[in-house]
C-alpha positions in Angstrom: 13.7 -0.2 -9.7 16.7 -2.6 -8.6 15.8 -4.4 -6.3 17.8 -6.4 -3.3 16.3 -10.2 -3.0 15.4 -11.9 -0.1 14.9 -15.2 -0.6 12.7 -17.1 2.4 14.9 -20.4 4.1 14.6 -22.8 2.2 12.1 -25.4 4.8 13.9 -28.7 3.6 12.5 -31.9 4.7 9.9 -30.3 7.1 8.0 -28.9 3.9 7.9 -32.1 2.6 6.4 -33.8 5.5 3.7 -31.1 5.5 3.1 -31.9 2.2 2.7 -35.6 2.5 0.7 -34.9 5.3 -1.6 -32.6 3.3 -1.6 -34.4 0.2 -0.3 -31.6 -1.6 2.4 -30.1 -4.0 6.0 -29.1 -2.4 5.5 -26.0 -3.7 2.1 -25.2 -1.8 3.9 -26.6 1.4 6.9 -24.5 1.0 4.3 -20.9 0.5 2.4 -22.1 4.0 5.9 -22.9 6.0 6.9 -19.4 4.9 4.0 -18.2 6.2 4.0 -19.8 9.7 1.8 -22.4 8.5 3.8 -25.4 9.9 1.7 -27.9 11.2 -1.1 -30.0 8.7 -4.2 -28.7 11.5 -3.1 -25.4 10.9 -3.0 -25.8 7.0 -6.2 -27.2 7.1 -7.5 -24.0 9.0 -5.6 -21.8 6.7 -6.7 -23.4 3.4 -10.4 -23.6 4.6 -11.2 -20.8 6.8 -15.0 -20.5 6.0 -15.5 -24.1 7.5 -12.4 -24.7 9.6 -11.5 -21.3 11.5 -14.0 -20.2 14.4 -14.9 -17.2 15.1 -14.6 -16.2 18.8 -16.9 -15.3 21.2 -17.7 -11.4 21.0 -18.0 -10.8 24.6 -14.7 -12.0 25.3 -13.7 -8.6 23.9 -13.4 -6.4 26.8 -16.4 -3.8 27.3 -18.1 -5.7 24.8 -21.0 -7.1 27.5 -21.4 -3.4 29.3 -21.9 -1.9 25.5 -24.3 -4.3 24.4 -26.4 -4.2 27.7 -26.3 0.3 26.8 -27.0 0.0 23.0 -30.1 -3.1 23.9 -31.7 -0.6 26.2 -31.7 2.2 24.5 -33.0 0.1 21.2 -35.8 -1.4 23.5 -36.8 2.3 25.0 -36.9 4.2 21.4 -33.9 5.9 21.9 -31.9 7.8 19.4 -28.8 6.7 18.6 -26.0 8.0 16.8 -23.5 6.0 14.5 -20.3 8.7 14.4 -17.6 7.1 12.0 -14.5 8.0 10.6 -13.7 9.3 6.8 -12.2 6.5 5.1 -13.6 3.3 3.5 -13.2 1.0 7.0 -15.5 3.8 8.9 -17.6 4.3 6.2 -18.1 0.2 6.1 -17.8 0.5 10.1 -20.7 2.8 9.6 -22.7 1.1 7.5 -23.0 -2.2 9.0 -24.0 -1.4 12.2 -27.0 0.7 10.9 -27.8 -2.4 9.0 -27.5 -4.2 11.9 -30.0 -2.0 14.0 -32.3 -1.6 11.6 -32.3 -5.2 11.6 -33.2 -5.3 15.2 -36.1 -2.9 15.2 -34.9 0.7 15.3 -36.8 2.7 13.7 -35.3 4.7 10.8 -35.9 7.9 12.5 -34.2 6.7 15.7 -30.8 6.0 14.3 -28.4 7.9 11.7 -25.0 8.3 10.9 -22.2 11.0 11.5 -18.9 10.9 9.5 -16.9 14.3 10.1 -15.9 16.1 7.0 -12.3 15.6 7.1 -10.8 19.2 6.2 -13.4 21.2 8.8 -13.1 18.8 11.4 -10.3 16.5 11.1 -10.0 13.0 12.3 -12.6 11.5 15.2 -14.6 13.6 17.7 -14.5 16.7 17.1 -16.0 19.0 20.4 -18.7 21.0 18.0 -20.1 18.1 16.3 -20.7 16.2 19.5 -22.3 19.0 20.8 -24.6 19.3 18.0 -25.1 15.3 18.1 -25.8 15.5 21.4 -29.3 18.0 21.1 -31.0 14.5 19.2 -28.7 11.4 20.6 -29.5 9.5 23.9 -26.5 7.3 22.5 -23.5 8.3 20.6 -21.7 4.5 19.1 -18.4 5.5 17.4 -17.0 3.0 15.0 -13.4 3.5 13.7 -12.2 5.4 16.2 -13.2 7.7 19.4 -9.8 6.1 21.2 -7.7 9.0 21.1 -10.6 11.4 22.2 -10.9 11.4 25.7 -10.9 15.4 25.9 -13.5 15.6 23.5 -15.7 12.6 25.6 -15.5 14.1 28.5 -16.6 17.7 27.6 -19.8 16.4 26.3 -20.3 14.3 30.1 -23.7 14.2 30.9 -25.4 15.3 27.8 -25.5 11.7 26.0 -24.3 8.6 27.0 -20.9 7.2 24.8 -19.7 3.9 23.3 -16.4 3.9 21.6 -15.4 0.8 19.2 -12.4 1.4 18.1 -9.0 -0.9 16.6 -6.3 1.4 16.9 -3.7 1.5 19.6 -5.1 3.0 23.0 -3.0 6.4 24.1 -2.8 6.8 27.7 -5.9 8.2 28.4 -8.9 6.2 27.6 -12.2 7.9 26.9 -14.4 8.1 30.5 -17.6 6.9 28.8 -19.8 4.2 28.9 -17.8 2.0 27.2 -14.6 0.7 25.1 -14.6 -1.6 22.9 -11.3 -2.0 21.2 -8.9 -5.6 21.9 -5.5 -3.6 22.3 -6.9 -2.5 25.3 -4.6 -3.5 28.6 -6.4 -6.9 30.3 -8.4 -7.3 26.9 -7.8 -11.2 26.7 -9.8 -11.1 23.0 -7.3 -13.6 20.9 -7.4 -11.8 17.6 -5.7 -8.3 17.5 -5.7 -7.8 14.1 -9.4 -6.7 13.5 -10.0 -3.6 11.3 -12.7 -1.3 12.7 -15.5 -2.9 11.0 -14.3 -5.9 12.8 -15.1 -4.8 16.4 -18.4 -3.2 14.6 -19.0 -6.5 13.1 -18.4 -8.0 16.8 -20.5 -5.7 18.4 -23.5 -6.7 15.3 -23.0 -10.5 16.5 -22.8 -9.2 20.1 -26.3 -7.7 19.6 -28.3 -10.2 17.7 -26.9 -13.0 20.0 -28.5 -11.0 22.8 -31.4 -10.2 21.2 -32.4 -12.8 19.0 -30.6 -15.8 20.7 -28.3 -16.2 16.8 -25.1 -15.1 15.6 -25.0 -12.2 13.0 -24.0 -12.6 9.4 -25.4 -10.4 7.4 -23.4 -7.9 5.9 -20.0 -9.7 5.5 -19.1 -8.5 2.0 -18.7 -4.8 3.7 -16.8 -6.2 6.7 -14.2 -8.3 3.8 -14.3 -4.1 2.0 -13.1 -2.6 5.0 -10.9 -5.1 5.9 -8.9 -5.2 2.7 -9.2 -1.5 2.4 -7.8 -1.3 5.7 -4.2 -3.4 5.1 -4.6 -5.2 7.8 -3.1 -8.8 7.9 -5.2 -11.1 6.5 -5.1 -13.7 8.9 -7.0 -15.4 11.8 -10.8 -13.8 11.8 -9.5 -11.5 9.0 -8.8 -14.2 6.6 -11.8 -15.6 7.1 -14.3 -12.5 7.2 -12.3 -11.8 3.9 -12.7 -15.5 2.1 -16.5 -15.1 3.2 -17.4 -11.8 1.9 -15.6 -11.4 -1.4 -17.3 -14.7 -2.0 -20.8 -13.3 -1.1 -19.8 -9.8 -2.6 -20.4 -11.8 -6.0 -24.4 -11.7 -5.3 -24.8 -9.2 -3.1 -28.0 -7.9 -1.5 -26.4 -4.6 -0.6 -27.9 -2.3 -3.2 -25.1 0.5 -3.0 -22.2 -1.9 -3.2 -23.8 -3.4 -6.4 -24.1 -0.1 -7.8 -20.5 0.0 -6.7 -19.2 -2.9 -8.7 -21.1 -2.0 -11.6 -19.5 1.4 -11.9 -16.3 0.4 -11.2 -16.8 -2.2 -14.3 -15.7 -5.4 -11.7 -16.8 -8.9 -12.6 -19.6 -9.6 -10.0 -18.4 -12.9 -10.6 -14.7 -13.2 -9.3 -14.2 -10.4 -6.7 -10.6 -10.5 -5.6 -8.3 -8.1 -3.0 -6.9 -6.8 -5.6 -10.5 -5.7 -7.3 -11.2 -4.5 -3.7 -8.2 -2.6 -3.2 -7.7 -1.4 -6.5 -11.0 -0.6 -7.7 -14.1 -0.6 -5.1 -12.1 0.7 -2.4 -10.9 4.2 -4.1 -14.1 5.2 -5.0 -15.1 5.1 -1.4 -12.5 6.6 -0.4 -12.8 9.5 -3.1 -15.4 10.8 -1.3 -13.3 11.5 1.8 -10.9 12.7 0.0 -12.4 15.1 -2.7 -16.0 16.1 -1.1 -17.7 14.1 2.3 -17.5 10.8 3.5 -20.8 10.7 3.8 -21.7 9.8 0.3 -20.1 6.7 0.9 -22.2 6.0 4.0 -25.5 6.8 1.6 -24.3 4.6 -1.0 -23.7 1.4 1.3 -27.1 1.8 3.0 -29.8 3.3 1.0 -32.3 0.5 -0.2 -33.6 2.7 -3.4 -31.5 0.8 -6.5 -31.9 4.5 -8.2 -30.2 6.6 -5.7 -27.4 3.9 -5.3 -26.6 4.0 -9.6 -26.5 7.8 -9.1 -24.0 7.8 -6.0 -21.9 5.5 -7.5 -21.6 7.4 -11.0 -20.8 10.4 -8.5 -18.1 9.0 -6.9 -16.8 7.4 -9.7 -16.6 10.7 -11.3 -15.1 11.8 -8.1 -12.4 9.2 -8.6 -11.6 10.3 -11.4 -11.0 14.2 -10.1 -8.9 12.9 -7.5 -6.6 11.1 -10.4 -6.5 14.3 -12.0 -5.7 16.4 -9.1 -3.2 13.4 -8.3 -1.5 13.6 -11.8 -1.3 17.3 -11.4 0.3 17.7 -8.0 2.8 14.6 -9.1 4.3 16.3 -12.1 4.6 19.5 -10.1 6.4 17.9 -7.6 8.1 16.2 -10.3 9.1 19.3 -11.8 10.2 21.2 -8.5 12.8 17.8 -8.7 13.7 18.1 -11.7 16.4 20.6 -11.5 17.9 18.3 -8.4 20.2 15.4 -8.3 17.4 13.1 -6.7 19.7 10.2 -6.6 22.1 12.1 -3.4 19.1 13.8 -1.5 18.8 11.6 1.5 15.1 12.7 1.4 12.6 14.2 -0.4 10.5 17.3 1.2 8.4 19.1 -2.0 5.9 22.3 -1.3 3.2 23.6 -3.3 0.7 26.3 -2.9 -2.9 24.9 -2.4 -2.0 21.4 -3.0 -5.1 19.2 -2.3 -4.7 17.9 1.3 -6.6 15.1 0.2 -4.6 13.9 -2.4 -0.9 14.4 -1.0 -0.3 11.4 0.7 -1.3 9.4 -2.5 1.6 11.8 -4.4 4.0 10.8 -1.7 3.4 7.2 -2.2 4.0 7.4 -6.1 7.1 9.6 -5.2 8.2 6.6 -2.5 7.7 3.7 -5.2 9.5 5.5 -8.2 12.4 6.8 -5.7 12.4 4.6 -2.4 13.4 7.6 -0.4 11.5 8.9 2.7 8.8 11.5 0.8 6.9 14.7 2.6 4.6 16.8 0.5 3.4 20.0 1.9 0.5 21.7 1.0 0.9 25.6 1.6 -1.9 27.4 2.4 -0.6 31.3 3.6 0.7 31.1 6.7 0.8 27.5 7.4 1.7 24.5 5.7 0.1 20.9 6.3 1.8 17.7 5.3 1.4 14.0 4.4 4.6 11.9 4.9 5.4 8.3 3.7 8.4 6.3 4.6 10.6 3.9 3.6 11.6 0.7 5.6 14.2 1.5 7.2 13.4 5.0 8.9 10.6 5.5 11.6 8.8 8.5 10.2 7.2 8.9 13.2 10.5 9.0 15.3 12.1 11.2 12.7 9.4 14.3 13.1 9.8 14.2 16.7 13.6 14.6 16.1 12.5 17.5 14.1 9.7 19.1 16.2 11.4 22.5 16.8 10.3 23.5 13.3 6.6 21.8 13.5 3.1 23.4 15.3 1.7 19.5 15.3 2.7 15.8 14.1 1.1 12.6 14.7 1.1 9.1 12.8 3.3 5.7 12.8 6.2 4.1 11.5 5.6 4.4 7.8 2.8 7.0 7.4 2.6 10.3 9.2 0.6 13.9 9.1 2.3 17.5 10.0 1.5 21.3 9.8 4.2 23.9 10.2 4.6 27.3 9.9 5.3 28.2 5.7 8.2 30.2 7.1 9.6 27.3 8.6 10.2 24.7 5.4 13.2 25.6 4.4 14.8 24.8 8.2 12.1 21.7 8.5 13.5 20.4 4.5 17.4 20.6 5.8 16.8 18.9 9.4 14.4 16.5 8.0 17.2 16.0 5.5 20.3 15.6 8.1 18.4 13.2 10.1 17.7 11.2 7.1 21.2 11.3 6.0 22.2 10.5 9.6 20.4 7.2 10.1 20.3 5.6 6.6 23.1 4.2 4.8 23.3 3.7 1.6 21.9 0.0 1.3 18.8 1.2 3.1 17.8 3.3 -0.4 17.8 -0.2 -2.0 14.1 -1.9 -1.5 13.6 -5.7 -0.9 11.8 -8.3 -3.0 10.4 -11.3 -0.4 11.1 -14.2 -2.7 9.5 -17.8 -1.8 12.3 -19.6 -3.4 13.7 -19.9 -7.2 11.7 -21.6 -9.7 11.9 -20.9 -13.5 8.2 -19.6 -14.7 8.3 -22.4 -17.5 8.2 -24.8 -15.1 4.9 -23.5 -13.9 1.6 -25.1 -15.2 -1.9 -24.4 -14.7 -2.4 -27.5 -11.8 0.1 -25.3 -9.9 -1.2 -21.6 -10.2 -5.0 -22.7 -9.3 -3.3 -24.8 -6.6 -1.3 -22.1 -5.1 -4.7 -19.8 -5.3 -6.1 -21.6 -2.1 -3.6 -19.4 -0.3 -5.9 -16.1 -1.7 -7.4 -13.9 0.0 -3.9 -12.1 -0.7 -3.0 -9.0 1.6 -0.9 -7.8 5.1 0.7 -10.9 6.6 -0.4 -13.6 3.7 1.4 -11.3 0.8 1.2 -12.5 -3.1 4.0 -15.1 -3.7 7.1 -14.1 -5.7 9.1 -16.3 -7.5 12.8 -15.7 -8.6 14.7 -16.8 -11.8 18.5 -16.4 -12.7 20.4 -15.6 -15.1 17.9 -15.9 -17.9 17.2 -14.1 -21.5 14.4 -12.8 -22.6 12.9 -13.0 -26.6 10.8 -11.4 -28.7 10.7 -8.3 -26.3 8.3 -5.9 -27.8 6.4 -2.7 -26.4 2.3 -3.2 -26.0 0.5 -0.8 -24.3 -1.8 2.2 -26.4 1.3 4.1 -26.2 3.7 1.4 -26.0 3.8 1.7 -22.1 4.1 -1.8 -21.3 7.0 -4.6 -22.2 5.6 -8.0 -23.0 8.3 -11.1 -23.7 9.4 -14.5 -23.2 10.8 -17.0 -21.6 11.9 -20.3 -22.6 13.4 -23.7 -21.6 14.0 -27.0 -23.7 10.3 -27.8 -23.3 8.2 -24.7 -22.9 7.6 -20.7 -23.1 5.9 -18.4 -21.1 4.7 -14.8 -21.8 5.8 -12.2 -19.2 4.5 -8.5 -18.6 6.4 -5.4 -16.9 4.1 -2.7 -17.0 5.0 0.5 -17.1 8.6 -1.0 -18.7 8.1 -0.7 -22.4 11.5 1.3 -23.1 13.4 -1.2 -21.6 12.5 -3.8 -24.5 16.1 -3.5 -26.0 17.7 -4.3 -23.1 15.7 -7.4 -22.6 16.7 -8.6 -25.4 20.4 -7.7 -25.1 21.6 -8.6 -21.5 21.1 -11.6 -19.3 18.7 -11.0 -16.0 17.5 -12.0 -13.2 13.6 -11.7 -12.5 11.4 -11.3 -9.6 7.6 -12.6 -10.8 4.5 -13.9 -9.9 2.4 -16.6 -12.0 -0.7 -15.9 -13.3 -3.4 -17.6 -16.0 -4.1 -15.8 -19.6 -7.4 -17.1 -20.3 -8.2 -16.0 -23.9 -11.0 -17.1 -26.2 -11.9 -20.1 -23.9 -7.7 -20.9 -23.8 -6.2 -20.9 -20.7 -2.4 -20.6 -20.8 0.3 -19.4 -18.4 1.6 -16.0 -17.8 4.1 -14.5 -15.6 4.2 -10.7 -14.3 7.0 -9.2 -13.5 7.8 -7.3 -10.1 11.4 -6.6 -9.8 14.6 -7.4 -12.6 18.0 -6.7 -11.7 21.2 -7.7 -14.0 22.3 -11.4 -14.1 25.4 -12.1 -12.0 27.3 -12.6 -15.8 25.9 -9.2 -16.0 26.8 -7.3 -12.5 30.6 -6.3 -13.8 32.0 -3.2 -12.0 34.0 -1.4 -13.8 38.1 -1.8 -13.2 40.7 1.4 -14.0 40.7 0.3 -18.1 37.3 0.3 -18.0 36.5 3.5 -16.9 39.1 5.3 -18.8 37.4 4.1 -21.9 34.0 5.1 -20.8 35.5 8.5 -19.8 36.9 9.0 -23.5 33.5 7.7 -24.4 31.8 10.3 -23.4 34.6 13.2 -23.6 34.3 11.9 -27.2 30.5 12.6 -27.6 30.9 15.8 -25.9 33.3 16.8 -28.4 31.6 16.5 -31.0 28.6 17.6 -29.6 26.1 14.6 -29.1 24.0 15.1 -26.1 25.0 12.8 -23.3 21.9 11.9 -21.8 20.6 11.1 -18.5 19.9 7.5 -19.8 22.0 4.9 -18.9 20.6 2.4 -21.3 20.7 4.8 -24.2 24.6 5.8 -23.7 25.3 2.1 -22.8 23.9 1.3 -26.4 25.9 3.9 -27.9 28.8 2.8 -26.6 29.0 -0.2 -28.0 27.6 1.6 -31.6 30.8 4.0 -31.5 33.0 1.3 -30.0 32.1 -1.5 -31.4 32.4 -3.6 -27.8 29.8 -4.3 -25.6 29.8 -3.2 -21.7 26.7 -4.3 -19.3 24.4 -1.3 -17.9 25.2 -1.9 -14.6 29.2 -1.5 -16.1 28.0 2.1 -17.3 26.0 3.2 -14.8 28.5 2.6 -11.9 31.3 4.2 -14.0 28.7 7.3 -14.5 28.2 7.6 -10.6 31.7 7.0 -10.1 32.5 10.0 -12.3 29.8 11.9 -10.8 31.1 11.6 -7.4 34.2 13.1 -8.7 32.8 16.2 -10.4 33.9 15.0 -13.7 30.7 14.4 -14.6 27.8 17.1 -13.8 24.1 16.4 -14.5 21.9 19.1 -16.0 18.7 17.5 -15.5 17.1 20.9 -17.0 18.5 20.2 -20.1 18.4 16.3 -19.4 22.1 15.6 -20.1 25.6 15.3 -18.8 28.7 17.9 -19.3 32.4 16.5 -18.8 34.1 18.5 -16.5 37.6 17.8 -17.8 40.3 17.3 -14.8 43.0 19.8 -14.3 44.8 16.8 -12.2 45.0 13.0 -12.7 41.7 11.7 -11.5 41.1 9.4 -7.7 39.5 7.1 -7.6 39.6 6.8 -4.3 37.6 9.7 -3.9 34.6 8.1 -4.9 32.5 6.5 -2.3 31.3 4.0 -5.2 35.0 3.0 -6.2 36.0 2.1 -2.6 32.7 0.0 -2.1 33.3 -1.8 -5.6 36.7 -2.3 -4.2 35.8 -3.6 -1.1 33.7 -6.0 -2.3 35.9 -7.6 -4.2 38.5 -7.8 -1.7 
């Protein structure tokens, strides 16, 4: 996918002067400045959390002293408490390290278990039967993860067990009546770090505890407070960045039998556990068992002791993993295939329906559907009369804001900016699709279908040496707020373009200057090998080391390529008359005009002996497309000419008239 770059201000002399004042390369100075890292105390923090960065006080959380004083009483009169978590991997982490932490601190294993809901019975947080259940054993219910939002539920259960609610997310306006709440976006909460997953405030709470009753700050357990964390996208930064340096470097000898189990399954080197391994790898296991059976498993895995039990959980949710990618493929190519008959490029939004779709699994589809379209994506799952969806946004439009505009046609909708949940009535999607659609089409323009690439600055990736990447790698742990650093390069050619992959997936070439070449990888972008070769381009990448038979050489990955300036020629009248007679010309004869730009832009220059760039082709192909000349069959994956019964205009093509204005 094109994509529009943003390259970050360029810092000038004040980069240097952090540099100098650091001791370090321009380049490292220039990644902190466009991170907010402008001062050398604060690069020293940054670079060296473990030692540099402090963590705060816990009771300077609000509620945190009145919930320590409930949860140290009842641990000191043999009460029973309750850990009730939510479904995903920073409640199940959430959940997990505060047993630890109790056990720790005398409670007896029958005096304290967990409670993660099942997420398609009972839905997200308290739900009013399993608190009343929880309530005939627990003196103390501790929720971790969430419990903000449930006020109702809290105070229906009054009297019958006391309540403590730790919680990150944003407080509604009414707070749970209960003991106490823990959470720092509280009003009046003066706690300096917002950014604290759940396992955060449960890690807070932990320290809270053993401060209190030991006299000595907790830190145990910090490898599952860095999963839940990175699992969590929260930004890595402040306490974050520093919970996260800590554990993934004590995740690599962990004494946490489950998680071991964990890494082993997942096939992870123990030794070099990275955000990306976490995200990627540990993380969707975990969450697989949300998602496919009960969260629960999870919580087993991450506390149980017995190294037996924890092998066999993990093979189970790896082989849960592994149904949810199925289930994933599946629902993707039917949603695929209900969009294949559709001009996907003009819907100002994607809304797709299938019978029984896993409800699990549907936001995951809609995120494939965003990255491979960058269009606002709903999937509904139909189940009779009543339809529940997962929604994923792009940039540009506030899902959240969009459903409400839409409400008339919904029974319930909740969620954020980029993310949101819905259930209608099945008779409703047709009128939901077409108003979702309008108000789509109503506050996006066309620029806002085009995604961004956040680019440091330009630097050419043979440049790059290996002082450099392991440099810039003091900027890792990599995640929300501290993202991976892209590089740009113009104007440049690749060689030796070649398919790799088992099934020739993946596009592997180079790039070279005077003095040097470098290796590059697109996955996913094997097809487009001929047109590496052919055209110049512009290329959005990250460095990275090949270490290969004890050699350790430089590599680039590729994010983003777009066509070179030289390259980005839009197509004047001549032009497009000869691409029109082009493809009149195929039809003619009766050649299939494909779908593929690339293809017809090759067989142009086969059949007329002169060369046009793809972006030349495919704005001509739009161009004739918005004047019905051209009309996609994407059932039979090709174009028909249309011939015109009048002289073609231009100027009724919304392309055309932006081309021309741009040149103007």
């Amino acid at each position: 996918m094109i994509k529009r770059w943003n390259i970050l201000p360029d810092a000038g002399e004040a980069a240097k002067e952090l540099a100098d004042a650091l001791g370090v390369s321009d380049v490292l100075a220039r990644l902190l400045w466009n991170r907010g890292i402008k001062t050398a105390d604060a690069a020293k923090i940054f670079l060296d959390p473990e030692h540099r960065q402090e963590f705060y006080a816990p009771f300077r959380m609000k509620g945190m002293q009145v919930a320590t004083d409930r949860i140290v009483r009842a641990i000191q009169n043999g009460e029973h408490i309750t850990i009730y978590g939510d479904y995903d991997v920073d409640g199940m982490t959430s959940s997990s390290l505060l047993y630890h932490c109790l056990r720790a601190l005398g409670v007896a294993e029958d005096d304290v278990d967990i409670y993660i809901p099942d997420r398609f019975r009972e839905g997200y947080g308290f739900n009013a039967a399993a608190l009343e259940k929880i309530a005939e054993r627990a003196d103390l219910l501790v929720s971790v993860d969430c419990g903000i939002s449930c006020a109702a539920e809290v105070a229906a259960v009054a009297g019958k067990m006391d309540i403590v609610v730790t919680d990150h997310h944003i407080p509604g306006k009414d707070v749970p009546d209960c003991v106490a709440v823990v959470n720092p976006h509280q009003d009046d909460d003066t706690y300096p770090d917002k950014n604290l997953a759940g396992v955060g405030v449960a890690f807070k709470l932990c320290d809270a505890l053993s401060r209190t009753l030991t006299g000595k700050p907790w830190n145990k357990g910090l490898e599952l407070v860095a999963l839940g964390t990175v699992a969590d996208v929260v930004p890595l930064v402040g306490e974050n960045r520093k919970i996260v340096r800590m554990g993934l470097h004590r995740m690599t000898a962990t004494e946490n039998t489950g998680l071991s189990a964990l890494i082993a399954v997942a096939e992870k080197d123990a030794k070099h556990i990275s955000t990306e391994a976490v995200g990627f790898h540990l993380a969707p296991r975990l969450n697989a068992a949300g998602r496919m059976e009960n969260a629960m498993l999870g919580a087993r895995l991450l506390t149980t002791s017995d190294a037996h039990e924890a092998e066999e959980l993990a093979e189970h949710l790896d082989a849960l993993n592994r149904e949810r990618q199925s289930v994933e493929r599946d629902i993707l190519a039917k949603a695929e295939e209900q969009l294949a008959g559709q001009d996907v490029a003009a819907l100002p939004a994607i809304v797709v329906a299938g019978e029984h779709w896993h409800p699990g699994v549907i936001g995951i589809v809609a995120s494939r559907l965003v990255e491979k379209y960058y269009k606002p994506v709903i999937l509904l799952s139909v189940d009779g009369d009543v339809a529940k969806g997962s929604c994923r946004s792009i940039e540009r439009l506030h899902m959240h804001d969009a459903l409400a505009a839409c409400k008339a046609h919904l029974l319930r909708f909740g969620g954020h900016a980029q993310a949101a949940g819905l259930s209608l009535a099945t008779k409703n999607i047709d009128a939901f699709r077409k108003a979702f659609c309008d108000y789509a089409a109503a506050h996006l323009t066309p620029d806002d279908y085009v995604p961004e690439a956040n680019i440091e600055f330009e630097m050419h990736p043979a440049s790059v040496t290996l002082d450099l990447i392991d440099e810039i790698a003091q900027l890792e742990p990599y995640g929300e707020g501290n993202p991976l650093p892209l590089f740009g390069v113009k104007d440049v050619r690749g060689t030796d373009a070649r398919q790799i992959g088992s099934e020739g997936q993946h596009l592997k070439f180079a790039i070279t200057s005077r003095a040097n070449s470098v290796d590059m990888l697109w996955w996913s972008h094997g097809s487009l090998a001929s047109l590496v070769n052919a055209e110049p381009l512009d290329l959005v990448y990250r460095p990275a080391v090949n270490e290969w038979q004890g050699r350790r050489m430089v590599q680039g990955f590729i994010d983003s390529v777009r066509p070179a300036a030289s390259a980005r020629i839009f197509p004047d009248r001549t032009t497009l008359v000869n691409i029109y007679k082009f493809l009149l010309g195929k039809q003619q004869l009766g050649e299939k005009l494909t779908l593929d730009p690339w293809r017809l832009t090759q067989d142009y220059a086969r059949l007329t002996h002169q060369r046009i760039p793809l972006y030349t082709m495919k704005a001509g192909l739009q161009i004739f497309s918005e004047l019905h000349i051209l009309v996609a069959s994407f059932d039979e994956e090709q174009y028909h000419i249309e011939v015109p019964k009048e002289k073609m205009n231009l100027e009724a093509s919304e392309t055309w008239r932006r081309g021309q204005e741009k040149a103007q």
